[in-house]
C-alpha positions as CSV (number, residue, x, y, z in Angstrom):
1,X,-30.0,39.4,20.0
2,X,-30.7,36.1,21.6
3,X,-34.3,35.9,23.4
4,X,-34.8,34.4,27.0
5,X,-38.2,32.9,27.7
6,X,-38.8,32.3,31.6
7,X,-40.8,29.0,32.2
8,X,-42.4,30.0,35.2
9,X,-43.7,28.4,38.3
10,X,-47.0,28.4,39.4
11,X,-47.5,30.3,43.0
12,X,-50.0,28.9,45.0
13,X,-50.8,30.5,48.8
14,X,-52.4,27.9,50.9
15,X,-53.9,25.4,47.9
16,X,-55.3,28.5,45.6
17,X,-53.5,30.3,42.6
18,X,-51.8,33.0,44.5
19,X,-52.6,36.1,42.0
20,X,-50.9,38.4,43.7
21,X,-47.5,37.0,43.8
22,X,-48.4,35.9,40.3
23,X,-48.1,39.9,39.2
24,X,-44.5,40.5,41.3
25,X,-43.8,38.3,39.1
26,X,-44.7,39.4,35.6
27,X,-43.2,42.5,37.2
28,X,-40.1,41.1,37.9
29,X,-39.6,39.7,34.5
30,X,-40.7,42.6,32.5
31,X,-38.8,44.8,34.7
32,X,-35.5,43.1,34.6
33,X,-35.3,42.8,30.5
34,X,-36.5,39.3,29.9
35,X,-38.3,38.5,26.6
36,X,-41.5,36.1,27.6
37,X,-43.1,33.6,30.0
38,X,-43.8,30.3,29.0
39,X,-46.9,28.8,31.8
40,X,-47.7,25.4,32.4
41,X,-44.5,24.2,31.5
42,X,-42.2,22.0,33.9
43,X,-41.1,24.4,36.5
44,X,-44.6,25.4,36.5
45,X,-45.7,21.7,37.9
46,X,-48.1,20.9,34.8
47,X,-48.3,17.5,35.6
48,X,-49.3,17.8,39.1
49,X,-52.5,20.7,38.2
50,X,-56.3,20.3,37.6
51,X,-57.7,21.0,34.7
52,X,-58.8,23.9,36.1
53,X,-55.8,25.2,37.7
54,X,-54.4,25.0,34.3
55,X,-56.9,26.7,32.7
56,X,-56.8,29.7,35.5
57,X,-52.9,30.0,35.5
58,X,-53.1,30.6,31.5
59,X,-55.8,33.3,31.9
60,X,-54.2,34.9,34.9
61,X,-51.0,35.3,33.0
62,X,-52.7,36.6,29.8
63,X,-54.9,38.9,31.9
64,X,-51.7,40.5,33.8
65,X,-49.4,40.3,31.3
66,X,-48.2,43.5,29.1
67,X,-45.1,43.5,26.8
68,X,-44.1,39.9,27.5
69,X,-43.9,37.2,24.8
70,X,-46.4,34.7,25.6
71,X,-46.0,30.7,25.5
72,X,-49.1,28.2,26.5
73,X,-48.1,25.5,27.9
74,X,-50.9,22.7,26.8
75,X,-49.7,19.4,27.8
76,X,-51.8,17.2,29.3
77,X,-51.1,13.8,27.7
78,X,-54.5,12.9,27.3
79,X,-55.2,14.3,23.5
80,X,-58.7,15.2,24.1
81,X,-57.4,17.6,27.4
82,X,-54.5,18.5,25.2
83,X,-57.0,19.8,22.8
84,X,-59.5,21.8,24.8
85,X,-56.5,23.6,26.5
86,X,-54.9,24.4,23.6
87,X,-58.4,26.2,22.5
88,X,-59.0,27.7,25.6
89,X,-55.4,29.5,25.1
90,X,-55.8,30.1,21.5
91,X,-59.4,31.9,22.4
92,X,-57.5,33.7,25.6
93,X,-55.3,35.4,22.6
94,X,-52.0,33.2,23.3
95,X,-50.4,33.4,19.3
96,X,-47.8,30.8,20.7
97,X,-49.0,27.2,22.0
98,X,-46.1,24.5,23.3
99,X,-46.4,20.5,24.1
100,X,-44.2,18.1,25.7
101,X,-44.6,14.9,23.7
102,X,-46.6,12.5,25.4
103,X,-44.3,10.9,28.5
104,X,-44.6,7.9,31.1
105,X,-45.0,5.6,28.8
106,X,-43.1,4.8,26.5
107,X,-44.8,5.7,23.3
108,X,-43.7,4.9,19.9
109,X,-42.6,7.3,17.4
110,X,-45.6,6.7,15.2
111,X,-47.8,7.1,18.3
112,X,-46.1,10.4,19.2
113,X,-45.9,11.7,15.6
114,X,-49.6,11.3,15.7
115,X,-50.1,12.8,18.7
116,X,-48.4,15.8,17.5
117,X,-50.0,15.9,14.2
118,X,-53.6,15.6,15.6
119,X,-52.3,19.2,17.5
120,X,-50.8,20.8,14.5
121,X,-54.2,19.8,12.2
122,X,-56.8,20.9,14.9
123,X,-55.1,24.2,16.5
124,X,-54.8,27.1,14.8
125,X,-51.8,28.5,15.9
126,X,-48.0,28.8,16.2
127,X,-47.1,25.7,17.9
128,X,-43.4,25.1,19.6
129,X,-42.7,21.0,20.3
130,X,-40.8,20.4,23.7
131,X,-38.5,17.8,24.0
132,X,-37.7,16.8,27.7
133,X,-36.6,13.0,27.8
134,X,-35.5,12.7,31.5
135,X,-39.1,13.6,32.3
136,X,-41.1,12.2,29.6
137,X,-39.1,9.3,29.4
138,X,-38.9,9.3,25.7
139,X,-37.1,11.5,23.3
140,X,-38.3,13.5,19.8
141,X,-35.4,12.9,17.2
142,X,-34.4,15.5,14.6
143,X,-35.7,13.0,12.1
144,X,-39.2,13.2,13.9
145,X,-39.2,16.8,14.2
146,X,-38.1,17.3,10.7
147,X,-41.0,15.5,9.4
148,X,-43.8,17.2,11.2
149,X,-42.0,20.2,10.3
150,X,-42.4,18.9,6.4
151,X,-46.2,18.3,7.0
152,X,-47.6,21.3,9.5
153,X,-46.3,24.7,8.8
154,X,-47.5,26.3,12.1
155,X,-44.9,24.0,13.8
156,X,-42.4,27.5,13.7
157,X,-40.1,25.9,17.0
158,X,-38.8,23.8,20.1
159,X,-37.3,23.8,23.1
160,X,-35.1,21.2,23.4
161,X,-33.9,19.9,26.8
162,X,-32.4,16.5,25.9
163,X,-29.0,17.6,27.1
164,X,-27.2,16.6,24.0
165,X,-25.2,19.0,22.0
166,X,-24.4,16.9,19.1
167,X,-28.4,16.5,18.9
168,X,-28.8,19.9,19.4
169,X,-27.1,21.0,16.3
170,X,-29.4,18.3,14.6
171,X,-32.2,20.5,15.5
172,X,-30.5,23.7,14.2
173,X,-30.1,22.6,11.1
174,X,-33.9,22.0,9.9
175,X,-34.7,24.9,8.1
176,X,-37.5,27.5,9.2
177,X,-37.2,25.6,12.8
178,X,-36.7,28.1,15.6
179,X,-34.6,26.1,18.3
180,X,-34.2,26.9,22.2
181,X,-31.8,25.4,24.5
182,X,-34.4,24.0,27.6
183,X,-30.4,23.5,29.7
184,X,-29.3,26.9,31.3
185,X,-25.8,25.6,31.3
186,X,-25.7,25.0,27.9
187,X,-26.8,28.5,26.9
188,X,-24.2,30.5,26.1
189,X,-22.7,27.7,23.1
190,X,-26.1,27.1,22.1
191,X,-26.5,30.6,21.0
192,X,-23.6,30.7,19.2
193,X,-24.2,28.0,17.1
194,X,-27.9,29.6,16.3
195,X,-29.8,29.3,19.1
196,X,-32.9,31.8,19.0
197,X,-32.4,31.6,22.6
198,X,-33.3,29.7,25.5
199,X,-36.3,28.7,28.0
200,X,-34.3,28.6,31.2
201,X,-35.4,27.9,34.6
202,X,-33.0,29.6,36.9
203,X,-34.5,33.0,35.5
204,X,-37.0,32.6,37.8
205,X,-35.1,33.9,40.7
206,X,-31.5,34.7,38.9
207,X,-30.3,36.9,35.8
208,X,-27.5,34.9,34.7
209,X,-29.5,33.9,31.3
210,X,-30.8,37.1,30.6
211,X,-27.2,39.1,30.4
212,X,-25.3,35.7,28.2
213,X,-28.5,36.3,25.9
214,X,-28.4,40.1,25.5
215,X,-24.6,40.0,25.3
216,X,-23.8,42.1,28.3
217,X,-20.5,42.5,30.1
218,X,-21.0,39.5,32.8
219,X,-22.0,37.0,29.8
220,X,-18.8,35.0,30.1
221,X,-19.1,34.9,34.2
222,X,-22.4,34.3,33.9
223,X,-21.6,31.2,31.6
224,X,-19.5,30.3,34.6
225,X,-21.7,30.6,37.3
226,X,-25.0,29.0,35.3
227,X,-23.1,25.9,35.1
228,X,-22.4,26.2,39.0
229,X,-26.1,27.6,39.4
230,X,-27.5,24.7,38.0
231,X,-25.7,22.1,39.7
232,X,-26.5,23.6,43.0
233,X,-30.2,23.4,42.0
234,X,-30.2,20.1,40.6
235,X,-29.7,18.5,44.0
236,X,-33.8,19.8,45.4
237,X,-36.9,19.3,44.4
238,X,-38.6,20.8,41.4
239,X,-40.4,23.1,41.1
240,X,-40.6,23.8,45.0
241,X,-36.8,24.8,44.5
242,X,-38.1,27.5,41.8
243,X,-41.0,28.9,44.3
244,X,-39.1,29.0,47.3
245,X,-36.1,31.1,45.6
246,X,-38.1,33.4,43.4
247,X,-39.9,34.3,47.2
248,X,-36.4,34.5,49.0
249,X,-33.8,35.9,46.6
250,X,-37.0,38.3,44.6
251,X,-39.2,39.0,46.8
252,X,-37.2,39.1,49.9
253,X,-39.7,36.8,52.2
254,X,-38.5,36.1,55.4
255,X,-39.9,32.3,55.5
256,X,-41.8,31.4,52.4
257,X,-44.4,28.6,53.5
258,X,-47.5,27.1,51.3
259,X,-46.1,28.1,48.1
260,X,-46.8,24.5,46.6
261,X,-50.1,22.8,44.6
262,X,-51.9,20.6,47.8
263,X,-50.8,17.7,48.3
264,X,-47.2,18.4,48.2
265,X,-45.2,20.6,50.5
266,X,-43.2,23.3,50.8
267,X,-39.3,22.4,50.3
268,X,-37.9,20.9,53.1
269,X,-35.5,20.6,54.3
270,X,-34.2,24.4,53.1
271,X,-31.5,25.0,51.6
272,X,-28.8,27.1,52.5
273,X,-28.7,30.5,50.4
274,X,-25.1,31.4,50.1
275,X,-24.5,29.0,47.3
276,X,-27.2,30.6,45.3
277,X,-26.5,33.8,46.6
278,X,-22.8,33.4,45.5
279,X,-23.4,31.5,41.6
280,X,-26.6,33.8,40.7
281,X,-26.4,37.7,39.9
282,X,-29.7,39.1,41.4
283,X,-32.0,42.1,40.7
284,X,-30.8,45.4,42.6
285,X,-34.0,46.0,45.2
């Protein structure tokens, strides 16, 4: 059975790690079946935390976490933070540590593939390669993967979000290489061609992923309504699109407000819910 790992946002309450909506939502992921959190990932606004926030949202998970997979996200682009996170998690007890390849610039793929390799030699751990090019700007070919694959044996995975099926299948193939699809609308046909499963981001506030990976009886129409899902979403911003519905359609908040990192705000102007409401299935209250 095909796994689904949440990558979660980060809840803030008025500029400080909110802890306590932090453990509703642990809750609500254990609760409702799904297999792991993945913190510090994209949803999660890496790119936009402190060093320190970072640091606290990794302990905070591991600290309140109990029968969940666990994924650190450790990328900071800088290899020197990259590093010192990725020990911090390892000494926090996270088995399974996840990067983005280094983005804005546009690196070279001897400059990534050491940047990768300096990881893979200094952390001892499970390590999971993230390939996201429309935010890093530059994308990890099979051929890339495959070799640090060759040369680091604790390289066990990837989530792949390049949006490229035909690529996708390249990924598949490397043996030993355990592959999941990053696109929640390309869930359901990525499992069938061997997908382990997928890190999807509509699981923060919707079950569609969860029941095409377990196979249940709403997989197909939750194939349907993903790809309707996700097209709904793609028109806000992330990650305050993730915050605001996990607080709406989850928790049930009445009007969700300083759920974002300082200096950016709360999602305006808000959406209107009957579109989600109507693609997503939700958790009976």
């Amino acid at each position: 059975m095909a796994k689904i790992i949440i990558p979660m946002i980060t809840p803030f309450s008025k500029g400080e790690l909110d802890r306590g909506t932090l453990r509703k939502f642990i809750s609500y992921a254990f609760e409702n079946g799904f297999d792991g959190l993945f913190p510090g990932g994209s949803t999660g606004g890496f790119a936009s935390l402190s060093m320190s926030q970072h640091k606290r949202i990794l302990s905070e998970v591991i600290e309140e976490s109990t029968g969940l997979e666990l994924f650190a996200g450790i990328c900071r682009n800088n290899i020197e933070e990259s590093l010192e996170l990725g020990k911090y998690a390892i000494d926090l007890g996270y088995h399974d540590l996840v990067s983005i390849n280094p983005y804005y610039h546009k690196y070279s793929q001897k400059s990534t593939l050491n940047y990768f390799s300096l990881l893979l030699e200094s952390l001892d751990s499970d390590f999971y390669v993230y390939n996201n090019p429309s935010l890093s700007g530059s994308e990890l070919t099979p051929k890339m993967v495959l070799e640090l694959k060759e040369q680091h044996s604790n390289l066990v995975g990837m989530k792949d979000s390049g949006n490229n099926f035909e690529i996708f299948r390249e990924f598949l193939k490397i043996k030993g290489l355990k592959v999941f699809q990053g696109k929640d609308a390309m869930l359901k046909e990525s499992i069938e061609s061997g997908a382990v499963g997928g890190v999807c981001s509509t699981a923060n506030f919707a079950l569609n992923t969860m029941l095409i990976a377990k196979g249940k009886s709403q997989a197909d129409e939750a194939s349907v309504r993903t790809k309707e899902l996700v097209k709904t979403v793609s028109g806000y911003e992330v990650p305050a699109i993730h915050n605001y519905l996990f607080r709406k359609l989850i928790l049930g908040e009445e009007n969700p407000e300083n759920y974002m990192n300082a200096p950016f705000v709360d999602l305006d102007p808000l959406p209107q819910l009957e579109a989600f409401r109507k693609y997503s299935f939700l958790p009976e209250r």
